[in-house]
C-alpha positions as CSV (number, residue, x, y, z in Angstrom):
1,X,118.0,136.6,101.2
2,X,119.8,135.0,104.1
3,X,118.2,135.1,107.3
4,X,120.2,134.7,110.4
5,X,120.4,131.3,111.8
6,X,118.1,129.9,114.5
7,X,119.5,130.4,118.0
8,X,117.8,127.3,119.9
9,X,119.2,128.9,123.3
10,X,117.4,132.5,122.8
11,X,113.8,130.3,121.4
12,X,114.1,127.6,124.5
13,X,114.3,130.6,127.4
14,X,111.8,132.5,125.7
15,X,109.5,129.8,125.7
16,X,110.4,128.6,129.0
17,X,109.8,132.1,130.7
18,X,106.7,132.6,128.7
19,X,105.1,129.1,129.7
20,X,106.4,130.1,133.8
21,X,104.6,133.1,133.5
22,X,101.2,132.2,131.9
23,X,101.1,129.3,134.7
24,X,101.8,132.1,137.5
25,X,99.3,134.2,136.3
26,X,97.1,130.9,136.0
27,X,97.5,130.0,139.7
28,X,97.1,133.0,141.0
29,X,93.9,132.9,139.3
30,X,92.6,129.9,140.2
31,X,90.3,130.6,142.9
32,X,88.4,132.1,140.6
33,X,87.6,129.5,138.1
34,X,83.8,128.9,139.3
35,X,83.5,132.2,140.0
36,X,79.7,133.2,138.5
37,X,80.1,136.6,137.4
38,X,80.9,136.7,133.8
39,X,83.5,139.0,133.4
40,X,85.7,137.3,136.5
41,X,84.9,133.9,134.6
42,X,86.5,135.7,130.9
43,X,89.3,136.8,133.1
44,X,89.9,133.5,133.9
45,X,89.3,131.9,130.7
46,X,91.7,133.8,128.9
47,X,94.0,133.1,131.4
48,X,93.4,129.3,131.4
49,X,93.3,129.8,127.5
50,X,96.7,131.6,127.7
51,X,98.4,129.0,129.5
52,X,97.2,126.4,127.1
53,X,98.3,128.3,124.1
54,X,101.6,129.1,125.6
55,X,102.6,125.9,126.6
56,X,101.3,124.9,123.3
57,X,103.0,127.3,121.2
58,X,106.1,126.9,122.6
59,X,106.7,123.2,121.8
60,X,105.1,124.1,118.2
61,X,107.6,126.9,118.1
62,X,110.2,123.6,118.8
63,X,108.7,121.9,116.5
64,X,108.5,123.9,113.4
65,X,112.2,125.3,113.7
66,X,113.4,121.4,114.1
67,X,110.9,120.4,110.6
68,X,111.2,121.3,107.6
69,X,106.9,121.3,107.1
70,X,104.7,124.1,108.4
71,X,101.2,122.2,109.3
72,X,101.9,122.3,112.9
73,X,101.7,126.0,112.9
74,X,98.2,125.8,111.3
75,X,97.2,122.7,113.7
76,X,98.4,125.3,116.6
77,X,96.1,127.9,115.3
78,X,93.0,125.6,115.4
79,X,93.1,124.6,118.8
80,X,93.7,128.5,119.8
81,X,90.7,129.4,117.5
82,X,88.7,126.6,119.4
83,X,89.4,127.5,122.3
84,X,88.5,130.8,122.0
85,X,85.5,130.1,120.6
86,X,84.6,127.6,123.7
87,X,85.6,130.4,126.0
88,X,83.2,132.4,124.5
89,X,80.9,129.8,124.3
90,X,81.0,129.7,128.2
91,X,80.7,133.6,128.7
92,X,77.9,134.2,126.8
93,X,75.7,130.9,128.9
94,X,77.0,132.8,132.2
95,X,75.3,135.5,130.5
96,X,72.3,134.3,129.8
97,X,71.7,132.7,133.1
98,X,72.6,135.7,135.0
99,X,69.7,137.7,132.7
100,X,66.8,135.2,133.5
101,X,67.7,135.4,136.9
102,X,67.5,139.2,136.6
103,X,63.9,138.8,134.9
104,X,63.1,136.5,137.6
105,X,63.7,138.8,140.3
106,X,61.9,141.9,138.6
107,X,58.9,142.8,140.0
């Protein structure tokens, strides 16, 4: 009946050491971001995606506790769905291509 009140402090350094994080994990990937196997490539995908959605999320998280409307949470979830679904998009080509080069090299 009556919630406790926003802390802006505790939101901000959870956002801020989620977003630091996601981008560590991101760089310490990014070698690997051409890499043609296709389960290195979703590792780095959902990384990439992560970051995005983190950085992302955070300033909808800023956003939605500042407004009094809730639309930005459900824009939020539309670009994380599409970029799922383009991540998947991408594994599933790798895929592909890696199995007609496997049918091309059978005897």
């Amino acid at each position: 009946m009556a919630p406790r009140p926003i802390e802006m402090t505790t939101i901000t350094f959870s956002a801020a050491t989620a977003v630091v994080i996601a981008y560590l994990v991101l760089g310490a990937l990014w070698r690997f971001r051409r890499h043609p196997n296709p389960l290195i490539q979703a590792t780095w995908l959902s990384s990439r995606n992560d970051a995005v959605s983190t950085t992302f999320g955070a300033l909808v998280v800023m956003a939605v506790r500042l407004a009094p409307v809730r639309w930005p949470e459900y824009a939020a979830d539309l670009v994380f769905a599409s970029l799922s679904f383009q991540a998947t998009w991408a594994i599933i080509r790798a895929e592909r291509r890696d199995e007609r080069v496997r049918r091309a090299e059978a005897p």
